[in-house]
PyMOL Python script that loads the backbone (N, CA, C, O; Angstrom):
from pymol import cmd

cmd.read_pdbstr("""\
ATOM      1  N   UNK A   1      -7.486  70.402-106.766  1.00  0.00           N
ATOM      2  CA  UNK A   1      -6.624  69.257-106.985  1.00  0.00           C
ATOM      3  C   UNK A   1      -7.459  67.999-107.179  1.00  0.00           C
ATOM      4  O   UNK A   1      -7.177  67.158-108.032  1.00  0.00           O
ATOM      5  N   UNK A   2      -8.443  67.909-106.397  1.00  0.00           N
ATOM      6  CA  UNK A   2      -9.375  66.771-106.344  1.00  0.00           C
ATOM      7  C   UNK A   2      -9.971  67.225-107.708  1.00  0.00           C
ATOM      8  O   UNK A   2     -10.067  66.202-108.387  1.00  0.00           O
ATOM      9  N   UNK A   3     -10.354  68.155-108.318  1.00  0.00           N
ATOM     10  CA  UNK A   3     -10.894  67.828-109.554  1.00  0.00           C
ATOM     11  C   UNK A   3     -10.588  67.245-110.620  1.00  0.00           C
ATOM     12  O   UNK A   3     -11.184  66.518-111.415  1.00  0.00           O
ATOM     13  N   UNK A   4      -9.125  67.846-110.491  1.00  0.00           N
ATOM     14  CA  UNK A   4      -7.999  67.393-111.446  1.00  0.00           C
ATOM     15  C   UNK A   4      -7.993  65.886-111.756  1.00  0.00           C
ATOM     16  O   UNK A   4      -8.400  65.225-112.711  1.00  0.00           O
ATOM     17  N   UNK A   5      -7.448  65.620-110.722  1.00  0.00           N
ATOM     18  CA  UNK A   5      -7.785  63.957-110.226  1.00  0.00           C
ATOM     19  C   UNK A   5      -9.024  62.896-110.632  1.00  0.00           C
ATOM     20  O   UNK A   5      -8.714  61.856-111.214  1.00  0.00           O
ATOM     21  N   UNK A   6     -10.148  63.118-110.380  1.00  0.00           N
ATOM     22  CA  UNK A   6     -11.250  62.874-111.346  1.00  0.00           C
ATOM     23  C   UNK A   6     -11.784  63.266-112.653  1.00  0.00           C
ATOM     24  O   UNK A   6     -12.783  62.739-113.144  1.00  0.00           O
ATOM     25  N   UNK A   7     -10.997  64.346-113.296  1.00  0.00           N
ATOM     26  CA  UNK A   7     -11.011  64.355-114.442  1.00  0.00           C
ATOM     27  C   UNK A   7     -10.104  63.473-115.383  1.00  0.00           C
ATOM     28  O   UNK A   7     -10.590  62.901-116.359  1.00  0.00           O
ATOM     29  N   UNK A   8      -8.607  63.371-115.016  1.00  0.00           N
ATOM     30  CA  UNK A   8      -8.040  62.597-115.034  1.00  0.00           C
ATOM     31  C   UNK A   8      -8.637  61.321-114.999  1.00  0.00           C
ATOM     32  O   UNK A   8      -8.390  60.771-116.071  1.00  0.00           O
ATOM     33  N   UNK A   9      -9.373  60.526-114.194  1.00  0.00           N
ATOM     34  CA  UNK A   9      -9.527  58.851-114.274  1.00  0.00           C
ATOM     35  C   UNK A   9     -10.494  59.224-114.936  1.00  0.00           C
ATOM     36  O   UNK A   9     -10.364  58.344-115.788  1.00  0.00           O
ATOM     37  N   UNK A  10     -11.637  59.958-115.387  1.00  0.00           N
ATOM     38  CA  UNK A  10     -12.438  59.777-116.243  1.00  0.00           C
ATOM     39  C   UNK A  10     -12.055  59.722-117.785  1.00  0.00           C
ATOM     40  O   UNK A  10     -12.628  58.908-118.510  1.00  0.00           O
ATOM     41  N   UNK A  11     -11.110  60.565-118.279  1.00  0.00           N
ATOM     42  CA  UNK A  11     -10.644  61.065-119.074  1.00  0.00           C
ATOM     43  C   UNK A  11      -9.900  58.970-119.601  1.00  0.00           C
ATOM     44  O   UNK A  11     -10.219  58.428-120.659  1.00  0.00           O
ATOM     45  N   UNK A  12      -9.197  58.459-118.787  1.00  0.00           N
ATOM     46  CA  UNK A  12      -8.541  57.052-118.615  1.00  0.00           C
ATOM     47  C   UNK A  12      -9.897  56.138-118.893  1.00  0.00           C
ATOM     48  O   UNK A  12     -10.119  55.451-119.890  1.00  0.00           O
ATOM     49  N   UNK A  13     -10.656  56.306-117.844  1.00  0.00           N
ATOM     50  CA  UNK A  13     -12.146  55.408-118.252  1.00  0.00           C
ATOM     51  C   UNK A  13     -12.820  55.176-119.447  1.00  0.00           C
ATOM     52  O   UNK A  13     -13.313  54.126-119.859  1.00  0.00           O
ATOM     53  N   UNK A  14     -12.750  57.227-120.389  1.00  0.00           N
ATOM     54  CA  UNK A  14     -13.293  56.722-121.321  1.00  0.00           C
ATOM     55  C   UNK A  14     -12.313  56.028-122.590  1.00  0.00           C
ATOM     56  O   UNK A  14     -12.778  55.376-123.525  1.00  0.00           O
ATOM     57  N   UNK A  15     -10.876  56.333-122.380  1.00  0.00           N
ATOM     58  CA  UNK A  15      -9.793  56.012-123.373  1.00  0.00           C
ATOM     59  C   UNK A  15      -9.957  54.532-123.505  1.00  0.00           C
ATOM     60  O   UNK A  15      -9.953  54.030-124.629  1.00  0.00           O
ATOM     61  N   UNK A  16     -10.139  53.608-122.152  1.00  0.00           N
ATOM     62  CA  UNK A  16     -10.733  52.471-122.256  1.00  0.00           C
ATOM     63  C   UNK A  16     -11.779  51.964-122.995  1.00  0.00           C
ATOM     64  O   UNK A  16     -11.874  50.990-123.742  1.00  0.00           O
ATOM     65  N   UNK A  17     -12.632  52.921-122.594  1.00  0.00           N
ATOM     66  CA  UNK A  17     -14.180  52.542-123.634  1.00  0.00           C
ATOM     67  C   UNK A  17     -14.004  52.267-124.760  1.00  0.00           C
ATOM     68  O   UNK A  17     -14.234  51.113-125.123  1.00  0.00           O
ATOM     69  N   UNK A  18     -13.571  53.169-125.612  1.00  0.00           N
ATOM     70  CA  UNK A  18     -13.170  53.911-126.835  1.00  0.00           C
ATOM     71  C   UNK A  18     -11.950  52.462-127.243  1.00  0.00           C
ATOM     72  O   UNK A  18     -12.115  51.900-128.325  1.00  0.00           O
ATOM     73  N   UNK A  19     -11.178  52.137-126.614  1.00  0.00           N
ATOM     74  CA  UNK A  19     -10.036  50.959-127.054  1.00  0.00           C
ATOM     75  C   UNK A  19     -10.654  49.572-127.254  1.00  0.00           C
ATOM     76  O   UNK A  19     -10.497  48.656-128.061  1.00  0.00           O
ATOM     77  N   UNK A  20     -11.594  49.854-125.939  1.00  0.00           N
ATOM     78  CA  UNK A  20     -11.986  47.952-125.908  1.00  0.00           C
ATOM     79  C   UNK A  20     -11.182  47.493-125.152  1.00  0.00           C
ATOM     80  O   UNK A  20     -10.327  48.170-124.581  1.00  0.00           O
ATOM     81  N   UNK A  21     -11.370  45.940-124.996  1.00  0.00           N
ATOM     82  CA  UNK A  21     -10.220  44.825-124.279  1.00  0.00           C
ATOM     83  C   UNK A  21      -9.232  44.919-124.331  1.00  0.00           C
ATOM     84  O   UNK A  21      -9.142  44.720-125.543  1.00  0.00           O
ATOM     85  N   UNK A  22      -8.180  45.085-124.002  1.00  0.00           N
ATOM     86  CA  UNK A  22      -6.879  45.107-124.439  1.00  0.00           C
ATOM     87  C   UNK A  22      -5.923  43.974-123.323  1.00  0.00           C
ATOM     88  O   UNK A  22      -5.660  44.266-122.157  1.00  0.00           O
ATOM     89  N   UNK A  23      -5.599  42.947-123.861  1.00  0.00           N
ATOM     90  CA  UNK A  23      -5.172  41.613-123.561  1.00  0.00           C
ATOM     91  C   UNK A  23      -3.292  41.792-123.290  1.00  0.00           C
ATOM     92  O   UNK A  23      -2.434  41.892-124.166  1.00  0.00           O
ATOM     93  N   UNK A  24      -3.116  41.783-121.876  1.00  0.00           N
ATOM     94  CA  UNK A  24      -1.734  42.218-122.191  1.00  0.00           C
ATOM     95  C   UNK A  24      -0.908  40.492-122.120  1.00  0.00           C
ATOM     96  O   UNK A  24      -1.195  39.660-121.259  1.00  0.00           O
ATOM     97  N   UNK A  25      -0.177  40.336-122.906  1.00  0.00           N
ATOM     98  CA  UNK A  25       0.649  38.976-123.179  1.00  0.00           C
ATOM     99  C   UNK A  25       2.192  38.866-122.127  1.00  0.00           C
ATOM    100  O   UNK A  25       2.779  39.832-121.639  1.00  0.00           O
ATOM    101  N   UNK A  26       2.482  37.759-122.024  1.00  0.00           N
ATOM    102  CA  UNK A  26       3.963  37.869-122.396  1.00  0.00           C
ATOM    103  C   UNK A  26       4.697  37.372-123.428  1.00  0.00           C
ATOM    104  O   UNK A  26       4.306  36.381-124.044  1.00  0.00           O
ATOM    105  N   UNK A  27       5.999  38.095-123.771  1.00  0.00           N
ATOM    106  CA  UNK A  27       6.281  37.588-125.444  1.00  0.00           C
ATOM    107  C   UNK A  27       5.974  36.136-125.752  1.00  0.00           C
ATOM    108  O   UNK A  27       4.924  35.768-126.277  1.00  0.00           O
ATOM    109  N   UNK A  28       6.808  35.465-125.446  1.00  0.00           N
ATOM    110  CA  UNK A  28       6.103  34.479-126.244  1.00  0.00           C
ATOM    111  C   UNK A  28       4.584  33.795-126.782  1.00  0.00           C
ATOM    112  O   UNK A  28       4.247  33.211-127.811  1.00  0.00           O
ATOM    113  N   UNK A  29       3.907  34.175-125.581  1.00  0.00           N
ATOM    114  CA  UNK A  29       2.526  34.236-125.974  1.00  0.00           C
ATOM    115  C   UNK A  29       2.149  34.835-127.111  1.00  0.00           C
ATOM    116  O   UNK A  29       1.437  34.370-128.002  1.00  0.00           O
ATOM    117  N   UNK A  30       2.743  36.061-127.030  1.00  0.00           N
ATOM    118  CA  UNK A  30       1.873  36.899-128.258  1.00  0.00           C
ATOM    119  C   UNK A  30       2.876  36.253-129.480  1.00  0.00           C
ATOM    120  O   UNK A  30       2.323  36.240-130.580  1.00  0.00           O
ATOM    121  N   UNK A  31       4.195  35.742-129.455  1.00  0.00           N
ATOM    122  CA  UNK A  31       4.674  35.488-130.870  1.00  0.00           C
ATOM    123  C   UNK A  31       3.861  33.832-131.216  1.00  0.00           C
ATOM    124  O   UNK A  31       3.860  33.241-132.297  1.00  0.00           O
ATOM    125  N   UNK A  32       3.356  33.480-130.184  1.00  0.00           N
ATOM    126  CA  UNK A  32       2.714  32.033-130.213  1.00  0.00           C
ATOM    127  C   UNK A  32       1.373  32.528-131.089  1.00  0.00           C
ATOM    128  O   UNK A  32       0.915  31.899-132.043  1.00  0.00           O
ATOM    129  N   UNK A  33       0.914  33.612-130.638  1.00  0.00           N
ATOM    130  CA  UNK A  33      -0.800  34.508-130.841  1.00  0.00           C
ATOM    131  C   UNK A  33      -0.572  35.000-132.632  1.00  0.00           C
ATOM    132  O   UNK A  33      -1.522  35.249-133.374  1.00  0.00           O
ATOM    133  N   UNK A  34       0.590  35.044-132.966  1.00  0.00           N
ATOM    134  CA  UNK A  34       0.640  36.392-133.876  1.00  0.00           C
ATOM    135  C   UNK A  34       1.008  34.506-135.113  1.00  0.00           C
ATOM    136  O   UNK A  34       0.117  34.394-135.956  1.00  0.00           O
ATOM    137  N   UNK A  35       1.934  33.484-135.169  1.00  0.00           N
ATOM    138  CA  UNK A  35       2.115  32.282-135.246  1.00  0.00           C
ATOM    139  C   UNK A  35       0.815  31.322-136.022  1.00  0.00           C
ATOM    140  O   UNK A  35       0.971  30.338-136.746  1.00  0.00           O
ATOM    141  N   UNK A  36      -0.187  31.825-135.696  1.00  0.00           N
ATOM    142  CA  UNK A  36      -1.527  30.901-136.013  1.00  0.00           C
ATOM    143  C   UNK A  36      -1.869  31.691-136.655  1.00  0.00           C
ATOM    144  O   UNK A  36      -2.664  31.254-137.487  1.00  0.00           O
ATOM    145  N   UNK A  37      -1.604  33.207-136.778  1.00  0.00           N
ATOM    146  CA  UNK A  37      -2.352  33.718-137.986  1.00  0.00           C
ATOM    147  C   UNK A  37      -2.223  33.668-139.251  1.00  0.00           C
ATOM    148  O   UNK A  37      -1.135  33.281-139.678  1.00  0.00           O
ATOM    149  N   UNK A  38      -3.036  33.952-139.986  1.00  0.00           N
ATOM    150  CA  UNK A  38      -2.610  33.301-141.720  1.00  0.00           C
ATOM    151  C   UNK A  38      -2.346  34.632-142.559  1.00  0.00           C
ATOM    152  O   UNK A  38      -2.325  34.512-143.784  1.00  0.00           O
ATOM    153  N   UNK A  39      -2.113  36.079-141.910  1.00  0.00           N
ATOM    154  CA  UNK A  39      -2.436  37.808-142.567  1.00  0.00           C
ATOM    155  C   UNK A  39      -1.878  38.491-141.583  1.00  0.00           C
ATOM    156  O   UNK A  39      -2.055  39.700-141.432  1.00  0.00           O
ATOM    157  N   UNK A  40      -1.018  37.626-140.689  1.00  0.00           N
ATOM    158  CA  UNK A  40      -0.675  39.044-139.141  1.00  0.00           C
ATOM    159  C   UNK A  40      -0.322  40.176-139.435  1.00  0.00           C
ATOM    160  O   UNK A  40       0.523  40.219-140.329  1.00  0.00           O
ATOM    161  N   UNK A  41      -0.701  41.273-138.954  1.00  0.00           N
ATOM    162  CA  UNK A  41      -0.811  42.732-138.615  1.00  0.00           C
ATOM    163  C   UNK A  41      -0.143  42.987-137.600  1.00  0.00           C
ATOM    164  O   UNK A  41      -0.647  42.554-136.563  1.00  0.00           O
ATOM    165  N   UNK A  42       0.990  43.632-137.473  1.00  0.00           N
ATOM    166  CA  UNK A  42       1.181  43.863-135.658  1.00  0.00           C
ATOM    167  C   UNK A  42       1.898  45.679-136.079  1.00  0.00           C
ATOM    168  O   UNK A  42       2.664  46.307-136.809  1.00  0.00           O
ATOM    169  N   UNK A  43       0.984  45.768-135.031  1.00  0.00           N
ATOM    170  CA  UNK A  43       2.145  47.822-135.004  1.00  0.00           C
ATOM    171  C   UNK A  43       2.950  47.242-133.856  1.00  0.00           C
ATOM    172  O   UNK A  43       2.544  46.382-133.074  1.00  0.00           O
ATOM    173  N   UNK A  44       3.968  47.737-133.853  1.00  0.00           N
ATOM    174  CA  UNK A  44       5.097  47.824-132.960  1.00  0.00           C
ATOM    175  C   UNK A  44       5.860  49.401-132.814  1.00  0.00           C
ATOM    176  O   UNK A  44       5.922  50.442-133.468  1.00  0.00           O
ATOM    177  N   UNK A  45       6.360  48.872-131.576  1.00  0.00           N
ATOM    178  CA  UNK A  45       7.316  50.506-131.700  1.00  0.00           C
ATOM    179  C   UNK A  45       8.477  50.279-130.903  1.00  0.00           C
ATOM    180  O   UNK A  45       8.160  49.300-130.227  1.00  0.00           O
ATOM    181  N   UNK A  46       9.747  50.643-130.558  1.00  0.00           N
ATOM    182  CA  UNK A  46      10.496  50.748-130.698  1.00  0.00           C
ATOM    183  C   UNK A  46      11.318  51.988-129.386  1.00  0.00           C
ATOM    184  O   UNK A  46      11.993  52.852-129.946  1.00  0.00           O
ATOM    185  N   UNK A  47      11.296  52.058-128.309  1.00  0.00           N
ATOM    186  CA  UNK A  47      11.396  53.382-127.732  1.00  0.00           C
ATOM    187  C   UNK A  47      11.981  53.225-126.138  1.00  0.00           C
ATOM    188  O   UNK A  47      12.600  52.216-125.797  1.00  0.00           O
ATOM    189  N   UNK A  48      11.725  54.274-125.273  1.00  0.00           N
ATOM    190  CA  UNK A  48      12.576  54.186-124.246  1.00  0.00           C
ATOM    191  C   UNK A  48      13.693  55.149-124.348  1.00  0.00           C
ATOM    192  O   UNK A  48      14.139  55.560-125.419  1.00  0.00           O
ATOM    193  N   UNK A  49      14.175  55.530-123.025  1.00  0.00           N
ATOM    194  CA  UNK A  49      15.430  55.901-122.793  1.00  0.00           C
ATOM    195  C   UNK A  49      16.332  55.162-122.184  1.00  0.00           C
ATOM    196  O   UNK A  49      15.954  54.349-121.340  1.00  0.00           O
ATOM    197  N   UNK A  50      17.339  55.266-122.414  1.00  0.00           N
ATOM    198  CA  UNK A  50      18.342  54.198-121.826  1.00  0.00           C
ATOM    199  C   UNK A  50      18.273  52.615-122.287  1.00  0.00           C
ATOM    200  O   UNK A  50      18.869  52.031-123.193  1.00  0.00           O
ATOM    201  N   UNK A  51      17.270  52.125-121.269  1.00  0.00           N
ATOM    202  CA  UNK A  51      16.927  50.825-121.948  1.00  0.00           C
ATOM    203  C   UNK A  51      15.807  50.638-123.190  1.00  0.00           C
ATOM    204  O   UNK A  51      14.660  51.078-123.259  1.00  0.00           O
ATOM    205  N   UNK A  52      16.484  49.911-124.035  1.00  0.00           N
ATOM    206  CA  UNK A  52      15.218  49.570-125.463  1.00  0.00           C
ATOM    207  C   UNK A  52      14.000  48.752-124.991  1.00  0.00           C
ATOM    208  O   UNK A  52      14.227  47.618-124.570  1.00  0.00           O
ATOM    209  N   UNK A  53      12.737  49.203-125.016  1.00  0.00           N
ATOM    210  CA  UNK A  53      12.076  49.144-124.794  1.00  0.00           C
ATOM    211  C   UNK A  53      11.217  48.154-126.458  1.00  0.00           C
ATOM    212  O   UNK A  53      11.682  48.427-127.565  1.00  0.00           O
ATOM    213  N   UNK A  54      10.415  47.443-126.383  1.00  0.00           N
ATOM    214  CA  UNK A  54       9.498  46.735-127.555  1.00  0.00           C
ATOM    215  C   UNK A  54       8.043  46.717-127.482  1.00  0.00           C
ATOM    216  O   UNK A  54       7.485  45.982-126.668  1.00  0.00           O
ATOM    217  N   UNK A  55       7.607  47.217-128.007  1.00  0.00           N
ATOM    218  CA  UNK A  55       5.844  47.225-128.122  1.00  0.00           C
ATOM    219  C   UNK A  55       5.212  46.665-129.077  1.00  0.00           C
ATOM    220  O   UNK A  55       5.489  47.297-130.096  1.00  0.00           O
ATOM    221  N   UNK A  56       4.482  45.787-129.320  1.00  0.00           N
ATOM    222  CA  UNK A  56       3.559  45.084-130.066  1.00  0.00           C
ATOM    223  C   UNK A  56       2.084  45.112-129.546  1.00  0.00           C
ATOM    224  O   UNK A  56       1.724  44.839-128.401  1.00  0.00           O
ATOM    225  N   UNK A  57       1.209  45.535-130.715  1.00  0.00           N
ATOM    226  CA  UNK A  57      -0.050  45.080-131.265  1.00  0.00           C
ATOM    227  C   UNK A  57      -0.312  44.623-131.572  1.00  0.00           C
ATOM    228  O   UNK A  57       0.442  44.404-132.520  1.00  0.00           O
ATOM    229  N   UNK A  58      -1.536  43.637-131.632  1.00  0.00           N
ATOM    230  CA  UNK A  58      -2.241  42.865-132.791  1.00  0.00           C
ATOM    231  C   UNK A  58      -3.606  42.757-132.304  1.00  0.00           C
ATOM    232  O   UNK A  58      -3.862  42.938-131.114  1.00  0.00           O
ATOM    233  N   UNK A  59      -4.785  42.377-133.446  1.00  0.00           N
ATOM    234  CA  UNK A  59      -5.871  42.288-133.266  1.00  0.00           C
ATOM    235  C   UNK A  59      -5.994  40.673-133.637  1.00  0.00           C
ATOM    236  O   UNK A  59      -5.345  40.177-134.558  1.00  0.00           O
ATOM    237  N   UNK A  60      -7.068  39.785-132.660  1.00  0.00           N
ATOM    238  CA  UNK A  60      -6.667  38.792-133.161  1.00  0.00           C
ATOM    239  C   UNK A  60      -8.733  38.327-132.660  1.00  0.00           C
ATOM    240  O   UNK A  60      -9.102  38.833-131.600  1.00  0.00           O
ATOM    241  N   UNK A  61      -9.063  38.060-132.899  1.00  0.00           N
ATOM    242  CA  UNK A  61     -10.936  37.381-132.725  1.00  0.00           C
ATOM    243  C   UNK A  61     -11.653  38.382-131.929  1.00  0.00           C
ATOM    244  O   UNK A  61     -12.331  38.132-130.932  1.00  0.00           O
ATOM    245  N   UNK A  62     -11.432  39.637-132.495  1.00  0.00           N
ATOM    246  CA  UNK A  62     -11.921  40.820-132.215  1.00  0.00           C
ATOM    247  C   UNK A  62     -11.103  41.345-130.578  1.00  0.00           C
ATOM    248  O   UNK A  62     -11.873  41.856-129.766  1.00  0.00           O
ATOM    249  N   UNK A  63     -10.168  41.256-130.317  1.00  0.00           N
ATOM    250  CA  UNK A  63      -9.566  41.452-128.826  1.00  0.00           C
ATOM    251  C   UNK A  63      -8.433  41.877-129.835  1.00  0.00           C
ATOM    252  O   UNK A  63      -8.118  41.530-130.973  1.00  0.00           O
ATOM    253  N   UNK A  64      -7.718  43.252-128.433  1.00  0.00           N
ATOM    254  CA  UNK A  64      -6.267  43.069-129.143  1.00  0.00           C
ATOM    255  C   UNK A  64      -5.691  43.053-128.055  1.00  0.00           C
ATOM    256  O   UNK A  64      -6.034  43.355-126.912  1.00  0.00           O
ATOM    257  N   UNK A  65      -4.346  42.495-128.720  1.00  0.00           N
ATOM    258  CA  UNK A  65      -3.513  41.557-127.540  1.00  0.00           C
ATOM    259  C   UNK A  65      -2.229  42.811-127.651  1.00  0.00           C
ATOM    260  O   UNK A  65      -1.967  43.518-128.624  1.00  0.00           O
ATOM    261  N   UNK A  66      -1.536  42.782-126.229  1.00  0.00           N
ATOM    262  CA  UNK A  66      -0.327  43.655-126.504  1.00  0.00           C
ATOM    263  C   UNK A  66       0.753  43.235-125.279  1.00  0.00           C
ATOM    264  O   UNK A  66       0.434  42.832-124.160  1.00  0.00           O
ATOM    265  N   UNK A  67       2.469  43.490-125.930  1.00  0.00           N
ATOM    266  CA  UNK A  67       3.308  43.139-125.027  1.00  0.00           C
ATOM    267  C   UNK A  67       3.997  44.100-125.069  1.00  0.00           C
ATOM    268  O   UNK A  67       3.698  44.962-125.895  1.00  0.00           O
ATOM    269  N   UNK A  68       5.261  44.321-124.130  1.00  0.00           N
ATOM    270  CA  UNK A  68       6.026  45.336-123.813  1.00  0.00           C
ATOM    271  C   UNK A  68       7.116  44.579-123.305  1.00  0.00           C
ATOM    272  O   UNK A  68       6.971  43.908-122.284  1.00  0.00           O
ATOM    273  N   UNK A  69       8.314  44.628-123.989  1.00  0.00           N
ATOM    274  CA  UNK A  69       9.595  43.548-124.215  1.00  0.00           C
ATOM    275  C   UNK A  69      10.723  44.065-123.983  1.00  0.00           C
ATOM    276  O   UNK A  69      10.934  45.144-124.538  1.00  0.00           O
ATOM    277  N   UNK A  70      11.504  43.650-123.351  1.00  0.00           N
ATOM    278  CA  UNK A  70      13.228  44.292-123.912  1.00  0.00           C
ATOM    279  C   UNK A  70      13.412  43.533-125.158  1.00  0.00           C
ATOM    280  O   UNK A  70      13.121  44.182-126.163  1.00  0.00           O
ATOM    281  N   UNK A  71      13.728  42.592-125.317  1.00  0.00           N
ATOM    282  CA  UNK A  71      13.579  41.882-126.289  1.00  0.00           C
ATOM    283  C   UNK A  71      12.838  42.158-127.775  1.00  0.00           C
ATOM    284  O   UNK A  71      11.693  42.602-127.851  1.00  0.00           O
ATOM    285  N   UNK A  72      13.446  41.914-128.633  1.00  0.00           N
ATOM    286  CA  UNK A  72      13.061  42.078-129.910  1.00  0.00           C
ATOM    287  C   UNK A  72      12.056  40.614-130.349  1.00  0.00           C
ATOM    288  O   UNK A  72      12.643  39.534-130.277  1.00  0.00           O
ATOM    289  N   UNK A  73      10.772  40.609-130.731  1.00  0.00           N
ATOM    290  CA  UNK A  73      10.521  39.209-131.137  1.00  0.00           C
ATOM    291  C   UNK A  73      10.651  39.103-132.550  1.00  0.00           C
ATOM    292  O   UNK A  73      10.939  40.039-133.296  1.00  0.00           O
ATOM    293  N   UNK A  74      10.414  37.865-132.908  1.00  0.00           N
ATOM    294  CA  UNK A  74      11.011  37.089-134.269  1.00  0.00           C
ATOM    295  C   UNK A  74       9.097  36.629-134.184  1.00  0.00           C
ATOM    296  O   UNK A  74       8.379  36.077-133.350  1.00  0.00           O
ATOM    297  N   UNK A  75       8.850  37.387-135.906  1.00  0.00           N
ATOM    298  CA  UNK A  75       7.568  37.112-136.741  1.00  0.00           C
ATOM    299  C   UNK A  75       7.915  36.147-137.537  1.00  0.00           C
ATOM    300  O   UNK A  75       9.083  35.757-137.499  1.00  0.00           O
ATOM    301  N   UNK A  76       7.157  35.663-138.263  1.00  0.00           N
ATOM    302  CA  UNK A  76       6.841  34.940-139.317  1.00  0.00           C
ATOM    303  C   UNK A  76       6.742  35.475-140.511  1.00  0.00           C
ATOM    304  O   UNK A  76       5.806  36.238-140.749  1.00  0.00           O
ATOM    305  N   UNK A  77       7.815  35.127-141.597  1.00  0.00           N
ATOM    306  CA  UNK A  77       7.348  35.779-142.882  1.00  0.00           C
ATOM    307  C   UNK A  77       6.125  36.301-143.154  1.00  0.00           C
ATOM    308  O   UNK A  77       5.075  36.060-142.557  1.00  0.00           O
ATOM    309  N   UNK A  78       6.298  37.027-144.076  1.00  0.00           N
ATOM    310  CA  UNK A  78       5.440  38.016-144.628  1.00  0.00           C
ATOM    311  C   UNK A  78       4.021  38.392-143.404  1.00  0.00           C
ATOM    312  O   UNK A  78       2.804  38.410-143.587  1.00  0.00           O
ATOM    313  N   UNK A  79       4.608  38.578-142.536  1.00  0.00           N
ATOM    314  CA  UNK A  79       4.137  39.510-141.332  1.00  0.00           C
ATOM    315  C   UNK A  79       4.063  40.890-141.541  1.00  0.00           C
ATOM    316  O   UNK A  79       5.070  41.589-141.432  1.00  0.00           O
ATOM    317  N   UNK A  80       2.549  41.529-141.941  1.00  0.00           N
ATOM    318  CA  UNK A  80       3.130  42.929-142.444  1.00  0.00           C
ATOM    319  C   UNK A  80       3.211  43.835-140.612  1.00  0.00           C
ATOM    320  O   UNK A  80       3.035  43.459-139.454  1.00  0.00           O
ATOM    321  N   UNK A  81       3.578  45.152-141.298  1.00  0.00           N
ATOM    322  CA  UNK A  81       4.239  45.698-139.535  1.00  0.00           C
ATOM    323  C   UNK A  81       3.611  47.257-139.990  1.00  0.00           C
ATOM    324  O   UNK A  81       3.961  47.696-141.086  1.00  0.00           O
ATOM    325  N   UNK A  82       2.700  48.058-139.145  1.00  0.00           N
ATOM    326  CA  UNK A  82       2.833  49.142-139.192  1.00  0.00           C
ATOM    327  C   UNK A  82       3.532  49.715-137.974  1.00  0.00           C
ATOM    328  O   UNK A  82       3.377  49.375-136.802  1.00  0.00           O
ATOM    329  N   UNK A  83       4.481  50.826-138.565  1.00  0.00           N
ATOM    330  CA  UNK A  83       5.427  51.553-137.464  1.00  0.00           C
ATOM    331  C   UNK A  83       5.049  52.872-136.649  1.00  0.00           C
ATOM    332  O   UNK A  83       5.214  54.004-137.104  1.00  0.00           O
ATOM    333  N   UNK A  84       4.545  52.602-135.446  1.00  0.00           N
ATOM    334  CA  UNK A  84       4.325  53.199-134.147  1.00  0.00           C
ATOM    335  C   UNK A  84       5.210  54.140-133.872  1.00  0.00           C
ATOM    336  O   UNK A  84       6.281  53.706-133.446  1.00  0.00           O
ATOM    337  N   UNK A  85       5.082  55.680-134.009  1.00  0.00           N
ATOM    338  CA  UNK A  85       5.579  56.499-132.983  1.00  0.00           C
ATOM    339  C   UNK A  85       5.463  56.856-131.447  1.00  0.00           C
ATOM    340  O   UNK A  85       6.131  57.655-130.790  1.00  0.00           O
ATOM    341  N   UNK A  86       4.314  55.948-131.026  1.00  0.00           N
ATOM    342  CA  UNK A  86       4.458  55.858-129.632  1.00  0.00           C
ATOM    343  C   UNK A  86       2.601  54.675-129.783  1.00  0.00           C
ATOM    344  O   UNK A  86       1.693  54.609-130.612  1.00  0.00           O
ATOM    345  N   UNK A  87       2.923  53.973-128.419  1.00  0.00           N
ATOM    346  CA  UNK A  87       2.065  53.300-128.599  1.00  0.00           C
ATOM    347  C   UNK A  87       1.477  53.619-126.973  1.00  0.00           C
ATOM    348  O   UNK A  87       2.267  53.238-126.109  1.00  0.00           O
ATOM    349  N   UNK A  88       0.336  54.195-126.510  1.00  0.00           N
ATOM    350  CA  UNK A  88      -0.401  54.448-125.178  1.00  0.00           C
ATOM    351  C   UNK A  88      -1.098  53.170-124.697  1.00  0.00           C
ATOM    352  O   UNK A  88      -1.270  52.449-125.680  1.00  0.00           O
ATOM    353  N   UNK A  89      -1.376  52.834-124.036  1.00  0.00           N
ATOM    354  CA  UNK A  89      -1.943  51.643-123.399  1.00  0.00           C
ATOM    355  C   UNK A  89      -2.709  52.378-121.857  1.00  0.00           C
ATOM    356  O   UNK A  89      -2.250  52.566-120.730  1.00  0.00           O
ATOM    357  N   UNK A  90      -4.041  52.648-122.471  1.00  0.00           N
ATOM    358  CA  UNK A  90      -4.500  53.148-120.985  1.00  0.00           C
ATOM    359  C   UNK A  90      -4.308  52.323-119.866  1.00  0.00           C
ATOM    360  O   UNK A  90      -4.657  52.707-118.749  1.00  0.00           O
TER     361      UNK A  90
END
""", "prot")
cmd.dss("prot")
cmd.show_as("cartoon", "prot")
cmd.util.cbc("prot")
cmd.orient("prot")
């Protein structure tokens, strides 16, 4: 069981490595973050049971920033969006 267990957080440790920083927001922050950009990119997704759940990405001065919303946020024109079938956040 104990192995399990440390394979497990290693397995998390390196998913970290491998991701980098990952900056968690609250919405408005990140629609404030995503706002100044002049090309925003954001994956989002869409999911949950019961309650709707909101996920956003973005990469923004080499960091990426991410929120997790009930709430739907409001982009800025021509905001392009790639669509997330599930988004992991070690």
């Amino acid at each position: 069981m104990a192995g399990a267990a440390a394979s497990s957080a290693a397995a998390v440790a390196q998913a970290i490595k491998a991701s980098g920083a990952i900056v968690r927001l609250e919405a408005r922050e990140f629609q404030r973050l995503v706002n100044r950009m002049d090309a925003p990119l954001v994956v989002r997704n869409q999911g949950g049971l019961g309650k709707r759940t909101h996920q956003y990405l973005t990469s923004y001065r080499g960091l990426i920033f991410h929120v997790k919303t009930q709430d739907r946020i409001q982009f800025p024109s021509g905001t392009e969006f790639v669509e997330a079938r599930k988004i992991w956040i070690p």
